[in-house]
C-alpha positions as CSV (number, residue, x, y, z in Angstrom):
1,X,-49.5,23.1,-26.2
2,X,-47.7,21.2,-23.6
3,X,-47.3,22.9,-20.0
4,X,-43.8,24.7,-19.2
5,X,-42.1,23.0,-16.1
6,X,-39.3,24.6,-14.6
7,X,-37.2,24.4,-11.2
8,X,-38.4,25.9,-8.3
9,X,-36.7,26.8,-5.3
10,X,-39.2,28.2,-2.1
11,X,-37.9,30.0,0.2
12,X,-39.5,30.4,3.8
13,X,-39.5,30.2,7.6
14,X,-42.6,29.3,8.2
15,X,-42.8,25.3,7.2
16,X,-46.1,25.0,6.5
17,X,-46.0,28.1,3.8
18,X,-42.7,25.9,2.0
19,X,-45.2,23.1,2.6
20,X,-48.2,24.5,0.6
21,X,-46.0,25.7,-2.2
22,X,-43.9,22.5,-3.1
23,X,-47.3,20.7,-3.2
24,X,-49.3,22.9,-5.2
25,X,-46.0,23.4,-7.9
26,X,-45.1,20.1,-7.5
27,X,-48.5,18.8,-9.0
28,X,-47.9,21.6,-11.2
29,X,-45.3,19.6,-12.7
30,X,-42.5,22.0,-11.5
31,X,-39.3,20.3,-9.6
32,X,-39.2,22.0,-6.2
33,X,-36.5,22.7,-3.5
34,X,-37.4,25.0,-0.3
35,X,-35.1,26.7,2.2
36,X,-35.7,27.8,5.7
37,X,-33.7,30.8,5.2
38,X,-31.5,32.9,2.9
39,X,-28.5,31.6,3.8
40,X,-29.6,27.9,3.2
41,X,-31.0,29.5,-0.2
42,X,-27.8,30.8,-1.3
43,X,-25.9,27.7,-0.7
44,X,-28.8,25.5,-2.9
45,X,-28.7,28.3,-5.6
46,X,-24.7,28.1,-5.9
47,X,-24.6,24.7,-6.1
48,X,-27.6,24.2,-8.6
49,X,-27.7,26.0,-11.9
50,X,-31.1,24.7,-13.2
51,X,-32.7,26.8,-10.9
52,X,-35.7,28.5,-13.1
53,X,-37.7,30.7,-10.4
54,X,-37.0,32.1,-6.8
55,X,-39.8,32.1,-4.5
56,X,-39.0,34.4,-1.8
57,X,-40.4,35.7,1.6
58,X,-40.5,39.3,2.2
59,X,-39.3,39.0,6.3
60,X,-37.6,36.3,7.5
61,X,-35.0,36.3,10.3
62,X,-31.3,37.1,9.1
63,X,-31.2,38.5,5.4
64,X,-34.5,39.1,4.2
65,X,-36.0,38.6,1.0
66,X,-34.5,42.0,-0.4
67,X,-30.8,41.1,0.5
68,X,-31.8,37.4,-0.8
69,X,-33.1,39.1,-4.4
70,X,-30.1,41.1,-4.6
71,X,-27.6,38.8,-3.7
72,X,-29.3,36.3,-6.2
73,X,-29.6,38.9,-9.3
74,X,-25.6,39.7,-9.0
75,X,-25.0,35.5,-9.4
76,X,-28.0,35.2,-12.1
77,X,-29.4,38.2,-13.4
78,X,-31.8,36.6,-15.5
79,X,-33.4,34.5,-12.3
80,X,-37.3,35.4,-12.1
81,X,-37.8,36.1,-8.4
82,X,-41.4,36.1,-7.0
83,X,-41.8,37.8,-3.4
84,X,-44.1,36.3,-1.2
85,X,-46.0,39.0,1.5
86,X,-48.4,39.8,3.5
87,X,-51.0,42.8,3.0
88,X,-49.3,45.0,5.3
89,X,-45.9,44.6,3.8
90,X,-47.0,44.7,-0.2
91,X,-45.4,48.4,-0.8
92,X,-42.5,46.9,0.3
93,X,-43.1,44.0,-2.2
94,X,-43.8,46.7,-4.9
95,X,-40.4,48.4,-3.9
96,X,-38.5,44.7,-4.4
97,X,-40.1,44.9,-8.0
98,X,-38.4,48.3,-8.7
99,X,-35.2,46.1,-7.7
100,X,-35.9,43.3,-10.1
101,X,-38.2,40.8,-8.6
102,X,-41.3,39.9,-11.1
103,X,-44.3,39.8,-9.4
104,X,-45.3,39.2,-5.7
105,X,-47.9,36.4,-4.5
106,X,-49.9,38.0,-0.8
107,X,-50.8,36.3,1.8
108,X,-53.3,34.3,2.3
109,X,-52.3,32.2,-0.8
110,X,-54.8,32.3,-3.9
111,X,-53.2,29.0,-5.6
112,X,-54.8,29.9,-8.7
113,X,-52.6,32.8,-9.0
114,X,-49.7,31.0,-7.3
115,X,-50.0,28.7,-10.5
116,X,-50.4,31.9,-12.9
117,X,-47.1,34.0,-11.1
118,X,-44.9,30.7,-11.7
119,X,-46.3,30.3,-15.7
120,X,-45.0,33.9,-16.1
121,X,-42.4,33.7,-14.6
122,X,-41.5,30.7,-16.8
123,X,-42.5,32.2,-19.8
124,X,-39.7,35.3,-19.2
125,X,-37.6,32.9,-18.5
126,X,-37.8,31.0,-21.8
127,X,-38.7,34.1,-23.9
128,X,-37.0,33.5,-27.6
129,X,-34.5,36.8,-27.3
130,X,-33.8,36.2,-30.8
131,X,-36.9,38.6,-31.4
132,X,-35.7,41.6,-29.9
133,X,-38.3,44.6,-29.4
134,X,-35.4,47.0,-29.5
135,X,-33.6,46.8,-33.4
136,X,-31.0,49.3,-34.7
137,X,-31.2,50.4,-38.5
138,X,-30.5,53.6,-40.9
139,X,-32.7,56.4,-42.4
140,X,-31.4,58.9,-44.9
141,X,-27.8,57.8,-43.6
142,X,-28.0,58.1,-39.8
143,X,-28.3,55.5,-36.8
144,X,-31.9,54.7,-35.6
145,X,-33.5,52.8,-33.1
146,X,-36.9,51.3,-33.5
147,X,-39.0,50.3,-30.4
148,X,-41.9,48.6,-31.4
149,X,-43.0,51.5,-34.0
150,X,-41.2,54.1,-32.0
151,X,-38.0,55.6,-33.5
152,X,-35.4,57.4,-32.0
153,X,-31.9,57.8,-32.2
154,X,-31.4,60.8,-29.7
155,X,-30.0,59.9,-26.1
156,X,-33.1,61.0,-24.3
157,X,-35.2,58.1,-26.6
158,X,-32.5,55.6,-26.6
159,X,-32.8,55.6,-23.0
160,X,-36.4,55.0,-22.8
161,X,-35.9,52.6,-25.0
162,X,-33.8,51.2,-22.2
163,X,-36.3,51.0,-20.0
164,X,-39.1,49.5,-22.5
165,X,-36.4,46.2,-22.8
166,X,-35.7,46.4,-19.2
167,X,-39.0,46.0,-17.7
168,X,-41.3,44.6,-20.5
169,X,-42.4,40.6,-19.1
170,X,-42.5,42.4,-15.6
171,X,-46.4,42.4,-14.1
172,X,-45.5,46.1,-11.9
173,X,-47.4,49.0,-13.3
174,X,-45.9,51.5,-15.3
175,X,-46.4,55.1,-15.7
176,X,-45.7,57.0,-18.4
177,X,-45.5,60.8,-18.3
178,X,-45.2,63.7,-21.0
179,X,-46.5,66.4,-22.9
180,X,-49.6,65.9,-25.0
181,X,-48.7,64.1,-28.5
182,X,-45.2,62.6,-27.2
183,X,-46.0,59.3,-28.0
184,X,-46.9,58.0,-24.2
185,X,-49.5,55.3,-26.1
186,X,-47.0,54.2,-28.7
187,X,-44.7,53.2,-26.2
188,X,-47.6,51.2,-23.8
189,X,-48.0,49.9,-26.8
190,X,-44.3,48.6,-27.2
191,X,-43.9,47.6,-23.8
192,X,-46.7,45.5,-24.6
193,X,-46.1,43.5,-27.8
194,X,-42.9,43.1,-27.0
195,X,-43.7,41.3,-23.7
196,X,-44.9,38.1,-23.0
197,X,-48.2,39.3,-23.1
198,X,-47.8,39.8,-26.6
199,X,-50.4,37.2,-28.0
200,X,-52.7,38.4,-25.4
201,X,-54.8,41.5,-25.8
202,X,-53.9,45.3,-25.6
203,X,-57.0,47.1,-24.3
204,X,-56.4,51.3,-24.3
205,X,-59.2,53.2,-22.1
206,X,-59.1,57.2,-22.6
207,X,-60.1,58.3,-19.3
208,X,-60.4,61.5,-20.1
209,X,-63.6,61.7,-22.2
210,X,-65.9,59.8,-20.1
211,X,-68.3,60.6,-17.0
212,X,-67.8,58.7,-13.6
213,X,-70.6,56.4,-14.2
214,X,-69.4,55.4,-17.8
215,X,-65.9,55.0,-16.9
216,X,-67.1,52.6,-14.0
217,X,-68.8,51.0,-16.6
218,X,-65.8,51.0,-19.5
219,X,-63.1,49.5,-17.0
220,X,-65.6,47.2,-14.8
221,X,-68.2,46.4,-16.7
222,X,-72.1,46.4,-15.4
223,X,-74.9,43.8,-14.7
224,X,-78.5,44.0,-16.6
225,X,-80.3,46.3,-15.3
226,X,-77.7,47.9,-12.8
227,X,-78.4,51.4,-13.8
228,X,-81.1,53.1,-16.4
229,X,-79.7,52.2,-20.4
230,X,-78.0,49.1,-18.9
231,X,-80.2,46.5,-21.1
232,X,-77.7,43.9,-21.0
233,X,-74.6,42.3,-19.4
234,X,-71.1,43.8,-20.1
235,X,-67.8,42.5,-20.0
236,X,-65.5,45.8,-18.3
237,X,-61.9,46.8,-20.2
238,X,-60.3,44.9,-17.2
239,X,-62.0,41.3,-17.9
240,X,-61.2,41.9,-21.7
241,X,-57.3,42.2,-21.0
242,X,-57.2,39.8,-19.1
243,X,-53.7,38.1,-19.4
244,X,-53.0,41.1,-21.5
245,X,-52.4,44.3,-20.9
246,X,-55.0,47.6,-20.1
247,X,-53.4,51.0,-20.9
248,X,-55.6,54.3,-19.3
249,X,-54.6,57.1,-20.9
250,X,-54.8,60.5,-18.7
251,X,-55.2,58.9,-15.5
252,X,-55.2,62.0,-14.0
253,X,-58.7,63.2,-14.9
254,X,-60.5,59.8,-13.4
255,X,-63.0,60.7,-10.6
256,X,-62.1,59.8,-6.8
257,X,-64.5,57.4,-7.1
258,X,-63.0,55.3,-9.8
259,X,-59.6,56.2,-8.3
260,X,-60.7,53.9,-4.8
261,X,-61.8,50.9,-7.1
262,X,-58.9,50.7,-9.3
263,X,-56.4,50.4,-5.9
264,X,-58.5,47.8,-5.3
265,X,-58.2,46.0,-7.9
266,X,-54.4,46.6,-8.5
267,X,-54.0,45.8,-4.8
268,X,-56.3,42.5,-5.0
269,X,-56.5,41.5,-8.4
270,X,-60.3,41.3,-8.0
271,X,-63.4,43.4,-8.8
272,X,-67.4,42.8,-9.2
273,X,-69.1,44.7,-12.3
274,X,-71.2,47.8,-11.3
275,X,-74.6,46.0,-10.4
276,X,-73.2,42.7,-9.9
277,X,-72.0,40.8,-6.6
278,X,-69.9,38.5,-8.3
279,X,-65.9,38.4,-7.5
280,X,-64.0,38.3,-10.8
281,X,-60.0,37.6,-10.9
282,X,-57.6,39.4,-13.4
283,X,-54.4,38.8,-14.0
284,X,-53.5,42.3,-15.9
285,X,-50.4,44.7,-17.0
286,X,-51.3,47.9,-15.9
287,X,-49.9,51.0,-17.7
288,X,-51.1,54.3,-17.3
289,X,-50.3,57.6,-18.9
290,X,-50.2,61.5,-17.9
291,X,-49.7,64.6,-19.2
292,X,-50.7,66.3,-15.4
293,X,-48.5,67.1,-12.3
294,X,-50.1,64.2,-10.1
295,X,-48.0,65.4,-7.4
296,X,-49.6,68.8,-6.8
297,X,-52.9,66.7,-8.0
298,X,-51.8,64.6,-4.9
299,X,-51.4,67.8,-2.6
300,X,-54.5,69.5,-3.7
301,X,-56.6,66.5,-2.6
302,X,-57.7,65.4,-6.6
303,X,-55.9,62.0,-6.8
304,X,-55.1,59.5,-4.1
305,X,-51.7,59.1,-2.8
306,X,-52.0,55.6,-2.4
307,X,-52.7,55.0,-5.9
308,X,-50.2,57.5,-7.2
309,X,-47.5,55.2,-5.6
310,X,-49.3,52.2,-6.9
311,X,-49.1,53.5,-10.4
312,X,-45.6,54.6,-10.6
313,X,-43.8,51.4,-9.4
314,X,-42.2,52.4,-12.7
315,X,-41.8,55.5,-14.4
316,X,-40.7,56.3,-17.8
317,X,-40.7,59.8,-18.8
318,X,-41.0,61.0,-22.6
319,X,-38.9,63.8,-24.0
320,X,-40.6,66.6,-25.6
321,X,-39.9,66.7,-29.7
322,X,-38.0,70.2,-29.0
323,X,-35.7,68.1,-26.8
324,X,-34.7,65.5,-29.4
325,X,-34.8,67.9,-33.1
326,X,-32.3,64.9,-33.8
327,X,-34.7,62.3,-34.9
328,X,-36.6,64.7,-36.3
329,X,-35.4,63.6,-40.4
330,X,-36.0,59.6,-39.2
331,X,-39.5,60.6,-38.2
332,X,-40.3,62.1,-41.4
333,X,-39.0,59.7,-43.5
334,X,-41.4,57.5,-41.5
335,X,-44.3,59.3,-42.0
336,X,-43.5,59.7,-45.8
337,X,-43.6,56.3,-46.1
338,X,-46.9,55.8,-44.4
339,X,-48.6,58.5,-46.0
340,X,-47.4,58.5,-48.9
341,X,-49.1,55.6,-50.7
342,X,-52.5,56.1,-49.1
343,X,-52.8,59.9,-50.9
344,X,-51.0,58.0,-54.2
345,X,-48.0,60.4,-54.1
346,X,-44.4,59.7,-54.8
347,X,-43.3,62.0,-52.5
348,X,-39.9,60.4,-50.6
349,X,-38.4,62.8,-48.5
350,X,-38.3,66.3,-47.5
351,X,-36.0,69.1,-48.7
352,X,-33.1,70.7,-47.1
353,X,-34.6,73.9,-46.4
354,X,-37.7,72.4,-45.1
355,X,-35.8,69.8,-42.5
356,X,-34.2,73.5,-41.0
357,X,-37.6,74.9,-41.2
358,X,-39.0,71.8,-39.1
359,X,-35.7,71.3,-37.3
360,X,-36.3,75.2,-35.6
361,X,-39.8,74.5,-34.9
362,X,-40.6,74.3,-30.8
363,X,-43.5,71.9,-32.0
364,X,-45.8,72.6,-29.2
365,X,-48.0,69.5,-30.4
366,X,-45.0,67.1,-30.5
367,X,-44.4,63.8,-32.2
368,X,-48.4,64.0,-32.8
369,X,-48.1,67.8,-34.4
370,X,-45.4,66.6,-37.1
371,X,-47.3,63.8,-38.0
372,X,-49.7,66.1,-39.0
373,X,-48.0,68.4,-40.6
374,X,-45.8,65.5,-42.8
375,X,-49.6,64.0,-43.9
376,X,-50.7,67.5,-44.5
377,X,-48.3,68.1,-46.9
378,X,-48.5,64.9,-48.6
379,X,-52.0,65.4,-49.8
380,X,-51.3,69.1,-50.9
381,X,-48.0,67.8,-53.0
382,X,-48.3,67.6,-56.7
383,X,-48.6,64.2,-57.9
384,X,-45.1,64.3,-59.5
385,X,-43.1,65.7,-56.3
386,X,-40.5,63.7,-54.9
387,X,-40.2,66.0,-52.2
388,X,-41.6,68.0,-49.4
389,X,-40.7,71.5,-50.0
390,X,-41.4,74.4,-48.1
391,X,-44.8,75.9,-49.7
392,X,-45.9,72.5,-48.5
393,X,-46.1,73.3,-44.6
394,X,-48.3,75.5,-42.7
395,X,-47.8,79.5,-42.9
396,X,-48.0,79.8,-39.3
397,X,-45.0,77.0,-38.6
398,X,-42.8,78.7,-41.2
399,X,-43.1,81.7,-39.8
400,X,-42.7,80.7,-35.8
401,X,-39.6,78.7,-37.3
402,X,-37.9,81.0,-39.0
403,X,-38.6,83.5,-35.4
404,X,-36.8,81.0,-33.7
């Protein structure tokens, strides 16, 4: 496959950073223009369409990268930006990404990475749109929306649907909060292969059942011999996505001291395996999920502030099923047609009496509890029914519905 070019404009008051960067991208392949400031960058990008990618410094005398990325955005909204830092300055880089800037390089350069941040960037820029994650269709006669394998057609949904197309090809970590069985992995999941990590793997980790010492293991891997049952090398969950994308589902039960090495390695893109001193480089999505109150975590001393902030660079919050009783018919006609076949039933649908039975439900368990419920009653149909009736759900849900 033949290497994507693009144009690239640098923009930087110290020469001998605009220096570095035209030669590494230029040998890259990439056509390259720099600017000493903003204002000389605005002039170049309004007189040259083709730019592909904006390479910005964070402070620079008069406007500042900010201003420049904003400024920028409102002429071309689908220009990747790329803000360049230093350490002591990267929350503010991370705060640029909240205002649409792709990723951030840190100073000193790595040009390995500097070479990685521009293929991305490239890559969103020439994403085929005519695969959109985010397609509109019908079930039983009403609108839906599918994301990925997420439906929805409430407002609360459609809205983090929203935010799945608005921030899928960027590298800032995500965090996804909600009640237990909301769907928070089906929609890492969607943010995923509808990104341009897409052909790159989608590595979940489920914090929540492992000790401190296997979890360092699961997410960094571990050297022969590094601890007792360690009989061999092993690649960690972050070497595996690499490129890709690694979701950690409840993040809020890892210990404190897996908490201080993922910062580091969200901070420098860089780890050893337990064990081992060797430095490895990622270049990995982060998403991490929560059904916890990490603030009062945060107060109460059980998960580090630093990393809270790290995580949440973006935030996407999923409604509770009792909040959105509207996509309730779509989701069973969904799960019909899953289960259905596999238990060789020609069930099809649900009755009207049961969709106000489930409809009424407070469905403590969620998305998660009615999938349940809908495969339950498939394999307890007769083999004739063509629906789901009543008789067919459990005597405790009937009873709590019809109480509410």
């Amino acid at each position: 496959m033949s290497k994507k070019t693009g144009s690239i404009l640098v923009v930087d008051d110290e020469p001998n950073i605009r220096r570095v960067l035209e030669a590494v991208l230029s040998k890259e392949g990439h056509k390259v223009k720099t600017a000493e400031n903003a204002a000389k960058a605005q002039q170049i990008l309004a007189g040259d369409g083709s730019i592909d990618v904006l390479i910005t410094d964070l402070i620079m005398p008069g406007m500042n990268g900010v201003e420049l990325l904003q400024a920028a955005k409102e002429t071309d909204p689908h220009l990747a930006v790329v803000m360049i830092t230093a350490h002591g300055t990267i929350k503010s880089a991370v705060d640029a990404m909240k205002l649409g800037a792709l990723d951030y390089i840190t100073k000193p350069f790595d040009l390995d990475e500097i070479k990685q941040v521009v293929r991305n960037a490239l890559d969103r820029k020439n994403l085929d749109r005519t695969k959109p994650s985010v397609r509109a269709g019908t079930s039983r006669g009403c609108s839906v929306v599918r994301c990925n394998d997420m439906i929805g057609s409430s407002p609360s949904m459609l809205e983090v649907f929203r935010m799945v197309e608005r921030v899928k090809d960027s590298r800032a970590s995500v965090l996804i909060r909600g009640e237990s069985g909301t769907g928070k992995e089906g929609i890492a999941r969607a943010l995923h292969f509808s990104s341009i990590r897409a052909d790159k793997a989608f590595v979940p980790v489920a914090c929540v059942a492992l000790s401190e010492q296997l979890l360092q293991s699961e997410l960094f891997g571990h050297e022969k011999g590094s601890f007792t049952g360690a009989i061999n090398q092993k690649k960690g969950r972050f070497e595996i996505a690499n490129h890709g994308t690694l979701f950690l589902d409840e993040i809020g039960d890892i210990p404190p001291t897996v908490q201080m090495m993922l910062l580091r390695v969200i901070q420098e893109r860089e780890f050893e395996r337990v064990g081992g001193s060797e430095t490895i480089k990622v270049d990995v999505r982060l998403v991490a999920a929560t059904n916890q109150n990490l603030e009062k975590l945060v107060e109460e001393g059980k998960f580090r502030e630093d990393l809270f902030y790290r995580l949440q660079v973006i935030t996407i919050h999923m409604p509770p099923l009792r909040e959105r009783t509207e996509d309730i018919p779509a989701l069973v006609e969904h799960f019909v047609a899953k289960y259905a076949p596999d238990n060789h039933k020609r069930i099809e649908f649900a009755d009207a009496e049961t969709l106000e039975l489930l409809t009424h439900y407070r469905w403590p368990g969620n998305v998660r509890e009615l999938e349940n419920t809908i495969e339950r009653a498939i394999v307890l149909a007769e083999p004739d029914a063509k629906l789901i009736t009543p008789d067919l759900l459990p005597p405790e849900l009937r009873a709590a519905a019809v109480k509410a």
